[in-house]
Backbone bond lengths (Angstrom), bond angles and torsions (degrees), N, CA, C in turn:
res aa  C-N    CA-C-N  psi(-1)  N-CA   C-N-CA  omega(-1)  CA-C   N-CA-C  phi
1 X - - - 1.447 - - 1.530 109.62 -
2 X 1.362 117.90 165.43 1.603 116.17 -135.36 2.253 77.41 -111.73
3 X 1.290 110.71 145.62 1.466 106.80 -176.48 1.504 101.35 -70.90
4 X 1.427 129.94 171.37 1.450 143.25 129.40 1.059 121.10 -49.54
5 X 1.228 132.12 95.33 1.186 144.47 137.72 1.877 126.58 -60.53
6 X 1.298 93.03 107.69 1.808 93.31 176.64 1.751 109.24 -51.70
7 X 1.020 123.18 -6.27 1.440 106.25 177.92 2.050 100.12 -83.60
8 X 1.348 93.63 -56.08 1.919 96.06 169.24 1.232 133.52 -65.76
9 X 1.255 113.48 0.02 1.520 129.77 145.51 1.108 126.78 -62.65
10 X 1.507 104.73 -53.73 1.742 114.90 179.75 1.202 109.55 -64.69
11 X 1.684 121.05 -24.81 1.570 108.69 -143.74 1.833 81.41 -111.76
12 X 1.059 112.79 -8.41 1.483 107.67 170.13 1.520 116.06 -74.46
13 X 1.526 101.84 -27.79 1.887 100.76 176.95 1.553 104.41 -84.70
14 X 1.475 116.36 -41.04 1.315 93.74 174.89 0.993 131.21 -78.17
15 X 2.059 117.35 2.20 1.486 115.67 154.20 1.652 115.98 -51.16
16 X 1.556 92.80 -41.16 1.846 87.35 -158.66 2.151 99.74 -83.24
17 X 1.336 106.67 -22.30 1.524 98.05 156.38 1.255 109.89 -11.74
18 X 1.757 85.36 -97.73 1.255 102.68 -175.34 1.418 156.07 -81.33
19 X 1.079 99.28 2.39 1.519 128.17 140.15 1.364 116.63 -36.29
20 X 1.717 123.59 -71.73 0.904 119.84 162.99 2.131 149.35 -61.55
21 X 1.218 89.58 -18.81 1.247 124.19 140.07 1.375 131.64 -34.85
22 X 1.848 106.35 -86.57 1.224 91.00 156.95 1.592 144.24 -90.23
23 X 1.333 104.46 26.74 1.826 111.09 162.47 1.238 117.68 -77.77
24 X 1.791 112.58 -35.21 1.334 115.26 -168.06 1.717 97.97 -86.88
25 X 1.375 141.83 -15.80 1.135 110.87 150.35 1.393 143.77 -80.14
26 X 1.489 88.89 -17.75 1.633 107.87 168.08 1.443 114.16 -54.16
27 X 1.129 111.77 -46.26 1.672 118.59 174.55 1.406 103.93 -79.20
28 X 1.215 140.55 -5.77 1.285 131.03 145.79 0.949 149.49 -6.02
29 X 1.555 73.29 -95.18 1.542 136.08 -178.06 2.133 91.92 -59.27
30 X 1.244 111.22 -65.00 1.286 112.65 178.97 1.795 132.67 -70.64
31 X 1.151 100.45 -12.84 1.674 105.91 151.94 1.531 112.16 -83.09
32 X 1.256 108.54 -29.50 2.305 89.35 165.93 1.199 114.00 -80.54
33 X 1.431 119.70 -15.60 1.627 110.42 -162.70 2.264 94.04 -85.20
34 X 1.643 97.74 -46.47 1.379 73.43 156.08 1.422 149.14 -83.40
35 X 1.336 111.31 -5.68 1.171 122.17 168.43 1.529 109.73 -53.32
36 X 1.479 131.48 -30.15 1.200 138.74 -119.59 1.539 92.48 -131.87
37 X 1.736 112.91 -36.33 1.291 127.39 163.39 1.917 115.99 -66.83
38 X 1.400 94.95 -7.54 1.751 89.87 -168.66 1.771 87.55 -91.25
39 X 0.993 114.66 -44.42 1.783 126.63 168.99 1.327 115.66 -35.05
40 X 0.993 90.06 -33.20 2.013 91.55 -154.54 1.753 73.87 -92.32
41 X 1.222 138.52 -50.40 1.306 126.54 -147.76 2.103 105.57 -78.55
42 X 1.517 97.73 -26.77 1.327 115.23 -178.66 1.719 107.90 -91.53
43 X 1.347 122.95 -1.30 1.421 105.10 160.83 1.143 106.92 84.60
44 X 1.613 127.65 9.45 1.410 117.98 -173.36 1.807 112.33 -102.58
45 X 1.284 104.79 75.69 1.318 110.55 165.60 1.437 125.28 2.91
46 X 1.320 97.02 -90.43 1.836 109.28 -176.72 1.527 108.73 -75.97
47 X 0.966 132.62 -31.81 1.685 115.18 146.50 1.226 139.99 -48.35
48 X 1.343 116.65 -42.50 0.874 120.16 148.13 1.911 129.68 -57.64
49 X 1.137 123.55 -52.17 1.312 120.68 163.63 1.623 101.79 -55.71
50 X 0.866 158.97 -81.33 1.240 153.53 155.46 2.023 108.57 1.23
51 X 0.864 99.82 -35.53 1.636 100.83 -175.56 1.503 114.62 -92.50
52 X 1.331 104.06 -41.19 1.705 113.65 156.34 1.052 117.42 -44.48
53 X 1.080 115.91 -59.18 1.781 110.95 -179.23 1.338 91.05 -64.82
54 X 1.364 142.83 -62.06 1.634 98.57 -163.12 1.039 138.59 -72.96
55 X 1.827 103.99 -5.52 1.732 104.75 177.48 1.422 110.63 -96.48
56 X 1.517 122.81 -12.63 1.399 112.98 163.20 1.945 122.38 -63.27
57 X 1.372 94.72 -45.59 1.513 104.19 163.31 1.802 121.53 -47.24
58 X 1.580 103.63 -62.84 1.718 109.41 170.61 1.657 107.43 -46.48
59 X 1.592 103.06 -35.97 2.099 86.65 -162.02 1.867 99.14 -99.86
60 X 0.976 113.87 14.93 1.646 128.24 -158.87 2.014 77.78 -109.06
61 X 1.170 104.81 -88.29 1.991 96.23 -174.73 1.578 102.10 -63.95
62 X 0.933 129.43 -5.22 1.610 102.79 159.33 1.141 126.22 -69.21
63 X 1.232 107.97 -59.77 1.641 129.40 155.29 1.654 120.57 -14.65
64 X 0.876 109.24 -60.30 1.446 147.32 -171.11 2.003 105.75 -74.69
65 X 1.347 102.30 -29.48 1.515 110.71 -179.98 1.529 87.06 -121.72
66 X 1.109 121.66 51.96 2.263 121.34 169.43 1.410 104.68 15.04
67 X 1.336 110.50 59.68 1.601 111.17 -157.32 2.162 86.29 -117.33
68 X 1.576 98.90 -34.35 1.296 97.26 161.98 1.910 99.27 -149.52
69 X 1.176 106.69 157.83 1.655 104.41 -179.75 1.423 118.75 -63.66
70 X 0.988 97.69 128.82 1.517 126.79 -172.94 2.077 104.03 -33.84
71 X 1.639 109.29 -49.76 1.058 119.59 179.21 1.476 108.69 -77.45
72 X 0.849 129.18 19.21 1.323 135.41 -171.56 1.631 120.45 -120.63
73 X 1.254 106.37 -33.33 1.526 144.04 171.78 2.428 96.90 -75.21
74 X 1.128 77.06 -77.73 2.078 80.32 -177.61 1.590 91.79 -56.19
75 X 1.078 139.13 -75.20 2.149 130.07 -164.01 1.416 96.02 -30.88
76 X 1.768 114.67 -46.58 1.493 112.03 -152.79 1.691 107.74 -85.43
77 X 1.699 117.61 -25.58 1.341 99.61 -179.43 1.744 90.58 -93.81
78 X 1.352 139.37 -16.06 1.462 120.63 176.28 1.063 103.47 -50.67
79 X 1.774 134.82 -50.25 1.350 118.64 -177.27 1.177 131.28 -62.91
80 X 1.137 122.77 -53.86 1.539 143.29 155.79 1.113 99.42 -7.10
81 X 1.461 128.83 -73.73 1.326 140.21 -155.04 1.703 116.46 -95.71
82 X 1.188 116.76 -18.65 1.535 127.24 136.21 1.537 111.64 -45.84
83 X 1.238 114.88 -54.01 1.406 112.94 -166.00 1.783 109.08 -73.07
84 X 1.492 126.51 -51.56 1.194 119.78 162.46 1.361 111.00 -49.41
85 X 0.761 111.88 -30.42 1.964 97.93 -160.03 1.755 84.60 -76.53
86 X 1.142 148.01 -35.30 1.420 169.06 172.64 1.667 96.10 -33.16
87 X 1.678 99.83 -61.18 1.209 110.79 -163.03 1.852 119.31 -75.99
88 X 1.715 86.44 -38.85 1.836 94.91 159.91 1.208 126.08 -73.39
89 X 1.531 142.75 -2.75 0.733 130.37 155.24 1.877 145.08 -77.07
């Protein structure tokens, strides 16, 4: 078995840091997108635009902190915002 090293100690807590870190925005990020899905299903326009902006913002600095892929963040607000514009029309 491989020794303890204080450097793989440390870097094991700041695995679980940030680990935890990024779950709690991940779950964020996914209570607006459904929040945002209850909108879109209820017809509420300006709540919904109101909700866009905050989940483009949440998946925009995630993105931005490799917290989720960058291309993953733009597919998800292109749709989003395909889909309102869907709904305003």
């Amino acid at each position: 078995m491989a020794q303890r090293r204080r450097q793989s100690l440390k870097a094991r807590r700041k695995d679980k840091k940030r680990h935890t870190h990024n779950l709690q925005i991940k779950t964020a990020i996914k209570k607006k997108l459904k929040e945002l899905k209850t909108h879109f299903s209820g017809k509420n326009i300006e709540e919904a635009k109101k909700a866009l902006r905050d989940v483009t913002s949440k998946l925009a600095k995630a993105a931005k902190k490799d917290i989720i892929h960058k291309n993953t963040s733009r597919r998800t607000i292109s749709r989003l915002s395909k889909k309102l514009a869907k709904l305003t029309a």
